[in-house]
C-alpha positions, -999 to 999 in steps of 0.1 A, spaced: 530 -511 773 535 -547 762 511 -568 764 514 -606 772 519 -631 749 490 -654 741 504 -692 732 483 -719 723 491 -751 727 476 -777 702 476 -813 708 484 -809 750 467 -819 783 456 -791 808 486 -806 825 512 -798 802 496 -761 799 504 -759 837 538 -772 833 547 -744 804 528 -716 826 551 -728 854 579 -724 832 573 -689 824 570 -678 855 603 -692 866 615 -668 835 597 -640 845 582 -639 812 545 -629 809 522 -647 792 489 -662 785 482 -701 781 456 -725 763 453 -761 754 437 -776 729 437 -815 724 422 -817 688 431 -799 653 395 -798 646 387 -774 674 411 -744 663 387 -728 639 368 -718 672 399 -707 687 408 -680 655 379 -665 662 381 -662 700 415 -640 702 443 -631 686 471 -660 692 511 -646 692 528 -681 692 521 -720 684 533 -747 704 523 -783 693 539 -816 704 545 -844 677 536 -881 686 528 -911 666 494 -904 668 493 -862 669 513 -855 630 524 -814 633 523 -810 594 485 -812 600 484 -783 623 507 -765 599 484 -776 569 456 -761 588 468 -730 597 472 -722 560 441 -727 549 428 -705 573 452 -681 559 471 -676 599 507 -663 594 519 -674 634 551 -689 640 544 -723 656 573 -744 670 569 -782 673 579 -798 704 596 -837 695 605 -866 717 634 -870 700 658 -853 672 651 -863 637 669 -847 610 644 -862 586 611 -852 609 631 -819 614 630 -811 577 597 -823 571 583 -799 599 603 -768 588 594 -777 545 559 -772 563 566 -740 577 573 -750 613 598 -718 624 617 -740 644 616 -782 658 628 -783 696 632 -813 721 601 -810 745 629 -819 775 650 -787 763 630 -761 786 664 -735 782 658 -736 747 620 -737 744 625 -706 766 651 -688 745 624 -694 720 596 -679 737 613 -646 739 626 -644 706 590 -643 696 584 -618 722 608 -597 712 594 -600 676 556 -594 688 569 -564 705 585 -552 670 551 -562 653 529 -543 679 558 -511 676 553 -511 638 515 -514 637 515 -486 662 537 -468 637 521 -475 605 486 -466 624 501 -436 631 515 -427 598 480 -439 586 463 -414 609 490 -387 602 485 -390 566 444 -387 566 453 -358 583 473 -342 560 451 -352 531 416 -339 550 438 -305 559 450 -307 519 419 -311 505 407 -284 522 432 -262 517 421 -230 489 447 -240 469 472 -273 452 495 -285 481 523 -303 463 558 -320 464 584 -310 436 616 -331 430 645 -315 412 672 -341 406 713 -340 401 709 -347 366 679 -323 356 650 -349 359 616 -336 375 590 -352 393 561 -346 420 562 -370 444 526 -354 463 499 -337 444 465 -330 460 434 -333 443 430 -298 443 451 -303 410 422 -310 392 400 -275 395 434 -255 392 450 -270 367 428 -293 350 450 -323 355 446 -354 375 472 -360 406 480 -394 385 487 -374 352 509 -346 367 528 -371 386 527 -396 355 536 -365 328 557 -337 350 569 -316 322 530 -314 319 531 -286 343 553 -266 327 533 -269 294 504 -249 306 526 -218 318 520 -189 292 552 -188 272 557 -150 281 562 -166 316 579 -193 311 614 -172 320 602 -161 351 592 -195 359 627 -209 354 647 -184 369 626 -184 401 635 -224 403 673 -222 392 680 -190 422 654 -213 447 676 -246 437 709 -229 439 707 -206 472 683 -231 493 661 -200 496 616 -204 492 606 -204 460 583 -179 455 569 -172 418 539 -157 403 525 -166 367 499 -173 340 487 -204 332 465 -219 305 444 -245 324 438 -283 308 406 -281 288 398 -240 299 403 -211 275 404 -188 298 439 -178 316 446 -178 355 472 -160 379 486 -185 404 510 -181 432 534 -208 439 551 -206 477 573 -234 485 606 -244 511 630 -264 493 658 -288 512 684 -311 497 678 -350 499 705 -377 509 710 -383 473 719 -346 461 682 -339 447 662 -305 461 630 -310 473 604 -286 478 572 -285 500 544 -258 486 510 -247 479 498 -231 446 470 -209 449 450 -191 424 452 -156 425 432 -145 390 409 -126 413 433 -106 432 455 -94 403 419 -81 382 417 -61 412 450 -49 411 450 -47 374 418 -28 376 430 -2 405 460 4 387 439 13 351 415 32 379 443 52 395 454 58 356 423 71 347 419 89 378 454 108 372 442 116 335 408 129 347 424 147 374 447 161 346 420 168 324 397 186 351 427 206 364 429 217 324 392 221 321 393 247 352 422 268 334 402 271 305 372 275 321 386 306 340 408 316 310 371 317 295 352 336 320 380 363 324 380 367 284 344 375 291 342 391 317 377 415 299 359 419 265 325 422 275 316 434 309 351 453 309 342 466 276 306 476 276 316 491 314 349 516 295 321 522 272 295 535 298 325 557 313 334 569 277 297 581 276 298 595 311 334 615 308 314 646 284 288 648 314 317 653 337 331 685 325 319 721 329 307 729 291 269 740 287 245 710 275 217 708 260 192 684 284 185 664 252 226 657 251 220 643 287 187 626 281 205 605 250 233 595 276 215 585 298 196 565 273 233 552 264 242 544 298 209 523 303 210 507 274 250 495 282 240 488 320 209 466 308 242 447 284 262 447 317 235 428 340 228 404 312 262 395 306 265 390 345 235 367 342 248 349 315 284 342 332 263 332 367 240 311 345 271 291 329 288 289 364 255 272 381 219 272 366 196 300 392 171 277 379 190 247 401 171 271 432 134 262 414 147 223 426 163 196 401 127 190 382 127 225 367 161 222 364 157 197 338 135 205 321 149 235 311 182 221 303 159 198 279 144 229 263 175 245 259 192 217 247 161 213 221 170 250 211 204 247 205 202 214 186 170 209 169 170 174 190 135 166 204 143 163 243 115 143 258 114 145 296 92 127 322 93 128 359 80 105 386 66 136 404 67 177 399 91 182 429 118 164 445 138 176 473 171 175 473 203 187 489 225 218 467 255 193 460 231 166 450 214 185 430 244 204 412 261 166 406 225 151 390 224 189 369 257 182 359 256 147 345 227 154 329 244 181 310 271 159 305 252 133 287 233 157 265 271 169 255 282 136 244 246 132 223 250 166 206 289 154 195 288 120 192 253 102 192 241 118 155 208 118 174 175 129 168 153 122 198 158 119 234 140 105 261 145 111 297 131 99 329 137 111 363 124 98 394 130 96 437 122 55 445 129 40 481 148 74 491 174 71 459 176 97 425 172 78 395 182 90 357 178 79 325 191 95 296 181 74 264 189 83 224 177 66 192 214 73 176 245 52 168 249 39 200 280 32 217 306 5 220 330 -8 249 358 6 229 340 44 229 342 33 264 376 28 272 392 53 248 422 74 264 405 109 262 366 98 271 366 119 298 330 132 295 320 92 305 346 92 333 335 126 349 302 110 353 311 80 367 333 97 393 302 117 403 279 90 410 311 71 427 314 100 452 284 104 462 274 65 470 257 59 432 264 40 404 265 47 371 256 25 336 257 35 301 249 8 269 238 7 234 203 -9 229 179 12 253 142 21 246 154 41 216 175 14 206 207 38 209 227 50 233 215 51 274 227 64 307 209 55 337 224 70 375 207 63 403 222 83 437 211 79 471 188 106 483 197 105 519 234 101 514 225 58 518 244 32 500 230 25 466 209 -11 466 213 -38 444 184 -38 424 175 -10 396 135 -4 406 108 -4 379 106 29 357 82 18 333 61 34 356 64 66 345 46 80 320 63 102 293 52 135 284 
């Protein structure tokens, strides 16, 4: 809605106020009125309200280049029209050299009239642009509050006719992804371009030609070397291009760093990789395990048992015998049975410890004795208490890492002491399995066929645990530490104090 115009009048009578008010409502024009008789008393006024049109009357003794002179100083850009008795041309260009906008008869009401509305009409453009540009204002704080918030660089990219680049909008964001200033990037463009990895740079440049030509997004996704950061970062540019008036492509987008998601990707896809090769490995360990067990079970069971019916066949038939003859077979036949059960044992032993049934203390220890046995490696053991309950599987999967790490001491670690504690704290299994040998390194880690380390982090994964092996533990080589839950709980953050625990 417009609002009415508000004239002053400067060197008039109240009357003469009351004849232009009459006049305006004659011509349907709305406005407001004031009078003031004196130049000295507009300072006041400026500060009272805002004033849309001038109108001062030039006399002898009232000079309109003062008022003019006045409203300078104070710095007031109003249009102001001087009202004269009489044309002339020499007064006329006096006034307007002074800024007057225009010099009318005071008796020329059509005029003065005409006048009045062609500064309406331009007030009414003035209110419709400051509306507009407070509008764009407030648009644009929008934008640059929703911008700056934004997890990523919102920018505007320029490709012209002729090849040039330029970024007519970067957000401050520019500065944490890219480690350039929204000044420098749109100072330096090709600056962008510099910190893409040069393995990328292809990708990068075909993704903008096939975007620029077919008018379709632009969707890339690349390494960059940030300003000032040795590290590199995965970003993902997104962005809807559309052709200016002048032949240029302009495109609207948001980079976002991505480093994070494609580690994760990177990592599940060397985890499904590994996971395939264990797999692979396991599937193999199983043939050869049972390629094992029926050699055994062929050669020696099946052996010594056609040897106890070799001994048996002469019993069978109907020739006279001595009972000493039968007394040594039978001797024979004992003496093969007695090989026969502890073969068995020794096959059922390999396959799972009966010792696993005396609960996983026990079970540990004697795997430490035997493994101190075999190798001549001291095998220290403490425990937090002489029993812990735990479930079969549990048990079996703590056994079997535990095994698992005393394999890779007795072939790799070169080894001659190991220490181990085991111990049940806030209702999880914890194991540590420490060596004073060489130690390992990440690359021992990650090597292709280190499948003993993998099997034993895929254990503790399964059941809820987690798993750590380094060099530099109490022995000052090589350490595993496990912890499971007991209860089938989610593992906690914190490793509890084992220092606790006394060794033996």
């Amino acid at each position: 809605m417009r609002r009415a115009l508000a004239i002053l009048m400067v060197g008039c009578t109240a009357t003469e106020a009351g004849w232009l008010r009459g006049l305006l409502e004659q011509a349907n024009l709305p406005a407001g009125v004031a009078c003031v008789a004196t130049i000295e008393a507009l300072p006041d006024l400026w500060q009272q309200q805002t004033w849309d049109l001038v109108l001062a009357e030039h006399r002898p003794d009232f000079d309109v280049s003062r008022v003019l002179n006045m409203l300078t100083g104070l710095g007031q850009d109003i249009p102001l029209i001087a009202l004269v008795p009489h044309l002339d041309e020499d007064l006329a260009e006096r006034l307007f050299a002074a800024g007057a906008q225009d010099v009318l008869l005071k008796s020329d009401t059509i005029r003065l009239m005409a006048a009045i509305r062609g500064c309406q009409r331009y007030t009414g453009h003035l209110q419709d642009l400051c509306e507009a540009q407070q509008a764009l204002e407030r648009s644009e704080a929008h934008f640059r509050a929703i911008a700056s918030n934004l997890p990523g660089l919102v920018f505007q990219f320029v490709l012209e006719p002729d090849g040039r680049v330029f970024f007519p909008y970067v957000s401050e964001s520019s500065r944490s992804l890219l480690g350039l200033s929204p000044d420098s990037l749109q100072e330096q463009p090709e600056a962008f371009l510099q910190l893409i990895l040069a393995e990328d740079v292809a990708g990068y440049d075909q993704s903008l030609q096939d975007s620029c030509e077919q008018l379709s997004a632009w969707n890339w996704e690349g390494r960059i070397r940030a300003r000032g950061d040795e590290d590199t970062k995965w970003i993902s540019l997104r962005a809807t291009p559309r052709r200016t008036p002048r032949g240029a492509v302009l495109w609207d987008g948001i980079m976002l760093n991505i480093t994070r998601n494609k580690q994760i990707e990177l990592e599940i896809a060397r985890s499904r990789a590994q996971l395939e090769e264990l797999s692979a490995y396991s599937q193999k360990a199983k043939e050869l395990e049972r390629t094992r067990i029926a050699r055994e079970i062929h050669d020696d069971i099946g052996g010594t048992l056609t040897a106890i019916k070799c001994e048996l066949v002469p019993c069978l038939d109907h020739s006279s015998r001595t009972p000493e003859f039968y007394h040594n077979k039978a001797a024979a036949v004992e003496s093969l049975i007695d090989m026969v059960i502890d073969s068995t044992r020794r096959i059922a032993l390999d396959l799972r410890p009966g010792v696993l049934d005396c609960g996983i203390v026990a079970a540990v220890q004697w795997q430490a004795r035997e493994f101190n046995q075999r190798t001549g490696i001291a095998c220290n053991v403490a425990c937090g208490s002489e029993e812990i309950a735990l479930d079969g599987d549990l048990a079996v999967a703590i056994f079997r890492v535990f095994q698992e790490a005393l394999t890779n001491i007795a072939k790799h670690a070169n080894a001659s002491e190991v220490q181990v504690k085991l111990a049940e704290t806030d209702d999880q299994i914890y194991l540590q399995v420490a060596d004073n040998g060489c130690g390992i390194t990440d690359t021992d880690m990650e090597k292709i066929n280190s499948f003993g380390i993998r099997s034993m982090r895929e254990r503790c994964q399964q059941l809820g645990g987690w798993f750590h092996i380094q060099s530099g533990g109490p022995l000052a080589g090589a350490e595993v530490q496990i912890r499971i839950p007991a209860g089938g709980l989610s593992a906690s953050d914190q490793i509890p104090e084992l220092n606790r625990i006394a060794w033996e």
